[in-house]
Each structure stands twice: as C-alpha cells, then as structure tokens.
C-alpha positions in Angstrom: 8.6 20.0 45.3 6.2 22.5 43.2 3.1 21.5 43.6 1.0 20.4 40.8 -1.9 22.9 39.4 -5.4 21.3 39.1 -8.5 22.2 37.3 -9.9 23.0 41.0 -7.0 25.6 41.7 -7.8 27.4 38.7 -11.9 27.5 39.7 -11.6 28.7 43.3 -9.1 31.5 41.8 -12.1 32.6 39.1 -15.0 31.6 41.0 -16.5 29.2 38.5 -17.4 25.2 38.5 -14.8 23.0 37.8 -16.2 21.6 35.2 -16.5 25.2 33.4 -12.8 25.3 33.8 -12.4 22.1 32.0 -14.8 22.8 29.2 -13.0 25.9 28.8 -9.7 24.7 28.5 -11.1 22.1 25.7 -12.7 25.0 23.8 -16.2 24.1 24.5 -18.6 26.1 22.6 -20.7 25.4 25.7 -19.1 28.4 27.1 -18.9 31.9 26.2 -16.0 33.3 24.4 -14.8 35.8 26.7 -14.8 33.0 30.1 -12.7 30.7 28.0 -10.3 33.7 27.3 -10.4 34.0 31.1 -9.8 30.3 32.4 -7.1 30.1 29.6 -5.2 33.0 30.6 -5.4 32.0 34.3 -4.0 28.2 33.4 -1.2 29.8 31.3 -0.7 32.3 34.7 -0.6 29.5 36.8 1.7 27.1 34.8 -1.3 24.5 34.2 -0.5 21.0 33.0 -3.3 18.8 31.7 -2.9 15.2 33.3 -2.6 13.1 30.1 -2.4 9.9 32.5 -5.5 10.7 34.6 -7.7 11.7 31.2 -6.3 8.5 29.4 -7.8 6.3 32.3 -11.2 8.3 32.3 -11.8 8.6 28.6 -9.7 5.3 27.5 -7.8 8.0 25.2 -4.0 8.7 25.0 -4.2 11.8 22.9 -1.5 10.1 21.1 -1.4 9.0 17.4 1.8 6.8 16.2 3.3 7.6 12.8 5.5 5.1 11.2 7.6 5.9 8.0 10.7 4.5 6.3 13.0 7.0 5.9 12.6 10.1 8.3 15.8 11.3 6.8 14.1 11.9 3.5 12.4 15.2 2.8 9.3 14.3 1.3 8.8 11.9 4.8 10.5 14.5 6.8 7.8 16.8 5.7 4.5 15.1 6.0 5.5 13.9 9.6 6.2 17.8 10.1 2.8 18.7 8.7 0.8 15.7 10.6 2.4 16.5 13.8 1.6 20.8 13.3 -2.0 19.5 12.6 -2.6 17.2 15.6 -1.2 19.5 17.8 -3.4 21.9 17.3 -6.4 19.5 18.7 -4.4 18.8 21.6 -2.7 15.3 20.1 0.6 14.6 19.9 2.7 12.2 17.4 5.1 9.7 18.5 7.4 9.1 15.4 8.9 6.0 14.4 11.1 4.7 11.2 11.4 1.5 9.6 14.7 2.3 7.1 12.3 -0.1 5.0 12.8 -3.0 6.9 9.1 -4.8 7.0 10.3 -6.9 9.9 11.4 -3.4 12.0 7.7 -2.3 10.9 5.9 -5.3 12.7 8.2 -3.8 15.9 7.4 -0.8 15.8 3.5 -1.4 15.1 3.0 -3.9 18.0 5.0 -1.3 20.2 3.0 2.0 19.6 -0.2 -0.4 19.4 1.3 -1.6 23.2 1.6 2.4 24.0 -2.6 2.8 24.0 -2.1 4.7 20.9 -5.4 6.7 19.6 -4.5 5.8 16.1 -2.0 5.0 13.4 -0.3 6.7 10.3 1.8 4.1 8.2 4.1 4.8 5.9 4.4 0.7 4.8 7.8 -0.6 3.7 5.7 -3.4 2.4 4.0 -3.8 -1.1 1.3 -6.5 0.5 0.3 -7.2 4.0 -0.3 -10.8 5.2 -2.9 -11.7 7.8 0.1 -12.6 10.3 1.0 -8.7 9.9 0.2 -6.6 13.3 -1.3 -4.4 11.0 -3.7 -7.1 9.8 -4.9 -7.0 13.0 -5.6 -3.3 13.6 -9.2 -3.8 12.1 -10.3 -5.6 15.0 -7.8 -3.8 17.7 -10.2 -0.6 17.4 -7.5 1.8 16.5 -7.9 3.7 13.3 -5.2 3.3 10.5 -4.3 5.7 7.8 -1.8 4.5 5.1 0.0 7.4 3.6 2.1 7.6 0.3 2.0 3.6 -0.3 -1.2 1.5 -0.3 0.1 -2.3 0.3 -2.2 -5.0 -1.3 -4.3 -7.0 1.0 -5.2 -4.7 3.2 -8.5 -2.3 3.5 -7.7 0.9 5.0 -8.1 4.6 4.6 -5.6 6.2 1.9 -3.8 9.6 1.5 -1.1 9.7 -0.9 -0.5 11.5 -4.9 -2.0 10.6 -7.9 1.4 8.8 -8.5 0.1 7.5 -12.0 -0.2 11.1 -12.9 3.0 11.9 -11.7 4.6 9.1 -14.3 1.4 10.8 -16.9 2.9 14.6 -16.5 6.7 13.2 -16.4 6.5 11.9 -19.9 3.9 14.6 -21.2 6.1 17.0 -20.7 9.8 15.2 -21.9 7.5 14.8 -25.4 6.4 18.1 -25.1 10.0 19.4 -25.2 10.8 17.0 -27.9 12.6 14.4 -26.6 11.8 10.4 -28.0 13.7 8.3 -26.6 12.6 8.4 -23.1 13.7 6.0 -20.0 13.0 5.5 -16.3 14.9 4.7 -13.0 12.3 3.2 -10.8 12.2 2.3 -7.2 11.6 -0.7 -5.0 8.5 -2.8 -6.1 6.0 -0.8 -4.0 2.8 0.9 -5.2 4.0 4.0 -6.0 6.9 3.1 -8.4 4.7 0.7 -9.7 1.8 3.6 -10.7 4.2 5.9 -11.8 5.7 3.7 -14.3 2.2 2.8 -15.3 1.5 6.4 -15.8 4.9 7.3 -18.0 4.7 4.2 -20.4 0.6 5.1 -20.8 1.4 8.4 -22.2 4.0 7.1 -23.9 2.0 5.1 -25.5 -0.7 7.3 -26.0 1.8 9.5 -28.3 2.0 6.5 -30.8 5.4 5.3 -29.1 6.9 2.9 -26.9 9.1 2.3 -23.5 11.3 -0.8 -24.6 12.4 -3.3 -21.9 15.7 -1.8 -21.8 14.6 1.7 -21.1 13.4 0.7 -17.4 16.2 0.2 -14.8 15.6 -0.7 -11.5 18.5 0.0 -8.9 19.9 -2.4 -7.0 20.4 0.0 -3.9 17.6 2.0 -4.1 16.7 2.0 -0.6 19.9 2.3 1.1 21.9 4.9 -1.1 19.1 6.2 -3.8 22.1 8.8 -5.0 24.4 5.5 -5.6 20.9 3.5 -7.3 20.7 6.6 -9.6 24.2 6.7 -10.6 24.3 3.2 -11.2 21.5 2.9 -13.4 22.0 5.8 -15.3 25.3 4.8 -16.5 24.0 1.4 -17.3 21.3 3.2 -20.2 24.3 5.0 -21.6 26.2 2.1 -22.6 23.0 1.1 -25.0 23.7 1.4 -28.3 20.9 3.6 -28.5 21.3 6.1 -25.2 17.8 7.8 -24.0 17.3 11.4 -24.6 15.6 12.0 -21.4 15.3 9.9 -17.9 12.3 9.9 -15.7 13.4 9.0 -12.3 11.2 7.4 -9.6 12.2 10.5 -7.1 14.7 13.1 -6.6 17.1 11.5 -4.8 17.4 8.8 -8.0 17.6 12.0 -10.7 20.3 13.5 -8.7 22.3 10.3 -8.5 21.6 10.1 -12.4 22.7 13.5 -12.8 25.8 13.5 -11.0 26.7 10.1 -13.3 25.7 11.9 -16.6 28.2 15.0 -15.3 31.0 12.4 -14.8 30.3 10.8 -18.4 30.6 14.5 -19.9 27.0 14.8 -21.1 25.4 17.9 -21.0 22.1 18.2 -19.1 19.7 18.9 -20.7 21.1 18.9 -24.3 22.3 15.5 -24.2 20.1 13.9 -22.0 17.4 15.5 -20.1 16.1 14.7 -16.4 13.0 14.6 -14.5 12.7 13.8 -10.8 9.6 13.3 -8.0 8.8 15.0 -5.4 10.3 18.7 -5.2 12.6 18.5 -2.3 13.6 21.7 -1.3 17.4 21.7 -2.8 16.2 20.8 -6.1 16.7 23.8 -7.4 19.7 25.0 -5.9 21.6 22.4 -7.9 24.5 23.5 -10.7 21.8 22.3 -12.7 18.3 22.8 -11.5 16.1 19.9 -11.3 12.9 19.4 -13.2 10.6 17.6 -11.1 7.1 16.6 -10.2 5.2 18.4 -6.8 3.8 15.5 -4.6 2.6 18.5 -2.6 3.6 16.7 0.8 1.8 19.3 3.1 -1.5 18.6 2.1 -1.1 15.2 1.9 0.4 15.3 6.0 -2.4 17.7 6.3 -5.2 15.4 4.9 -3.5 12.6 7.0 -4.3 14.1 10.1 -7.5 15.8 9.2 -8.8 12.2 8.4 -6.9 10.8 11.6 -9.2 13.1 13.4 -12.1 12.6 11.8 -12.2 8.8 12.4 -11.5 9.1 15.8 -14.3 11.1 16.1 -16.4 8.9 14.3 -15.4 5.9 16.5 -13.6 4.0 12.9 -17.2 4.3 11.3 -18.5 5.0 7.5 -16.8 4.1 4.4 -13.0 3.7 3.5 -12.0 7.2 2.4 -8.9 7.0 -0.4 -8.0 10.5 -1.0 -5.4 11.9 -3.7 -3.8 15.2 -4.2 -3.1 16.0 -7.8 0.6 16.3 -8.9 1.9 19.4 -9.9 4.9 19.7 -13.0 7.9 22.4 -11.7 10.1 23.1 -14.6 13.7 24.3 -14.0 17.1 23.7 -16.1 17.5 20.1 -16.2 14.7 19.4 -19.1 
C-alpha cells in the first residue's frame, strides 16, 4: 500500500518548517513568492493529497458548499452550477450538486442531507414560491451555515439573493415586440414562482406604459410546465390561436416554453415572425441554431453562478455577518429571426 504524503515529508525534503509548507500550499502572503512556487512544485512532485478529514476536524470546515437546483438538465441551471463550481474550486472548495425536479418535498431531503454532510454553506435554487418555518431551510439561520438563494427568492424567508432583474426581462421583452410594431402581444408563463411572477409584472408595465393593455386572455399558464416545458409551450400557444383575436407576438416565460410555442405555431402553418412573433428567456446555447432563430432575453447565467460563489465566499469569511446582500445582473435583449 503507497504510503500517504504529509506536509512533514514535503519539509524535511526542502528543509523548511512544517508549518511554511502548509502556509505555502494555502497561498499565504506570509511567504515569499518564489518558496511557495517551491513547496508547490515539490507537493505536485510528490503526489500530495491535502487531508480534507483531518482539516475538517481542526478547523470545523468541510471545504464543501451544497448546491441545490431543480432542473440540472436545463441549461441555464446547468450553467450557473458549472460557473459556481469553476469559482469555488479555485479557493480550494468543492460543490456537492443536488436536484429537486421541482419537487419542494425532495428539497427538504436534500437540504437536511447536505446540512447532515457538515456542509460550509448552501446555494438554493428553491422549487418553492414561500418557505414555512417547518422548512429545513427555515432553520439554516440559526444552524450557522450561510445560504444563497439564486434565480428564485421564495417569500418568508431572509436570505442573501443573486438572480436577474426578471422584471426587466418582461420590461425589454415587450419594449422591444412594440418596438417592431407588434400590438397584440401575449405571454406563456411559468409555475407561480418569483420569477414568472416579475417577469409578467415587467411585460404588462410596459405594456401599459405604451397606452395599451395585456387582456386576461392574453396570459396562459401551462399546465406541464415543469415536467415537459416544450409540451407547456405547445399547448398554450395553440390555445391563444383559437381566440377570435390571435396575438401578434408571444412573450414566453423561457426558452424552453418559446420553443414548444414555436414548434405549435409551425404545425398550425403560421409563419414566424410574420404571423406571429416569439420571444423567449434565457439564451440557451441552441437558440440560435433553430430553423428559425430565437429572439430571446440574456439572463447572463455566468455572472450570476459567478456572484453566487463570490458571495458564498465572502460570507464564510465573514462568519454569516453584515447586511443581506440581494444582488441583480441586468438583462441583456439578443435579437435573431423569430421577432
């Protein structure tokens, strides 16, 4: 059996005081920049390890920081978990990933089992739209370990936000449909979470603003959303075209939705965007290698993985101290053929 390297096998080797090597291994500006280039070439040499276990039980830290989404088949998800995971890595933590499918119940799970893991902190992606005191993650606040809700910001609970302006995202979806002269605009939400909730706020604001109106009939929300957004987005779409009045132009809760709605108006022989026009969220990457490219909205999903982690970090550092941080990257319009 090899024999594990420790720190003190890589000190007698250089000569130096164990506790040089392991301030140099941790970047320490206490020491120079030409002995940490040393020790660290000497632990890569010798096939160095660091002991997780043992520096868990001294420091009380894991170096491990749980990250819960709802869909990690989706893009935009796939991506900030990508980004959050690049980030922490590079300050020697590492992500343990887990998915809900947007099942609250499968949340309270997988909380209560990374929370049981002696995780450092937690990144939620909540398939709730409010939290309850009997919630696990009611309980974080007292449990000591940082949270950082991403993308959705449940009611009833206070914790640190990073996520779009999604009310600008529905604000630039039906400036720019106006702008291109459609009227008689519509939307295809999503499920009742914060999100489609702002974005929809945003749309029927502008809309509004430009001396119109979003009537009743306008806003669909799918019936299977969640488990086949494609199907949600079909489904609604032909339900607006049997109005007597058809929209003009369709503002869909994400891109998933506005491709289902696309592929429906193809079948009913409308031409996109002549007959109808449509606008998705969130700029996945195969957007625009559709027959008909898809106009969309950025949500800019690296920086707001990025910011997670940043923030992650930073409130480790600080212990969970200072004031709630809610931080918002602006949207971004990406015009292609569809509008």
């Amino acid at each position: 059996m090899t024999r594990r390297i420790r720190l003190k096998d890589i000190a007698e080797d250089l000569g130096l005081a164990v506790i040089t090597i392991s301030k140099a291994l941790r970047d320490s500006p206490d020491i120079s920049a030409a002995t940490r280039a040393r020790v660290q070439e000497k632990a890569r040499d010798l096939g160095y390890q660091p002991n997780w276990a043992a520096r868990s039980l001294a420091g009380r830290q894991t170096n491990v920081i749980g990250m819960i989404v709802p869909d990690l088949v989706h893009p935009f998800f796939s991506a900030v978990a990508k980004t959050v995971s690049s980030e922490l890595r590079k300050h020697d933590y590492y992500v343990l990933i887990a998915s809900t499918d947007e099942d609250p119940a499968l949340e309270d799970e997988e909380v209560r089992s990374l929370v049981g893991r002696q995780i450092d902190g937690l990144i939620l992606a909540s398939a709730r739209s409010s939290i309850d005191a009997a919630s696990p993650v009611s309980g974080l606040a007292g449990s000591g370990v940082p949270l950082v809700l991403v993308d959705r910001h449940p009611s009833n609970v206070r914790a640190h936000y990073v996520g779009v302006n999604d009310r600008q995202v529905g604000v630039l979806a039906a400036r720019h449909l106006l702008s291109r002269g459609y009227r008689r605009l519509a939307h295809i939400g999503g499920r009742q979470i914060s999100p489609a909730e702002e974005r929809l706020e945003g749309f029927r604001s502008e809309i509004q603003e430009q001396g119109m109106s979003l009537p009743p009939e306008y806003v669909v929300q799918p019936t299977s959303a969640d488990a086949d957004p494609e199907r949600g987005g079909s489904e609604a779409m032909k339900r607006l075209c049997t109005l007597s009045q058809p929209p003009d132009a369709v503002f869909c809760f994400n891109d998933m939705i506005a491709i289902g709605a696309m592929g429906a108006a193809n079948e009913l022989g409308l031409s996109i965007p002549k007959d109808i026009a449509i606008i998705g969220s969130a700029n996945v990457p195969y957007g625009s290698m559709l027959r008909t490219s898809l106009t969309t909205i950025d949500q800019d999903c690296v920086d707001i993985g990025r910011r997670a982690a940043r923030l992650m970090l930073r409130l480790i550092e600080q212990k969970g101290q200072g004031r709630l941080r809610r931080l918002l990257v602006e949207p971004m319009l990406v015009q292609r053929a569809s509008t």
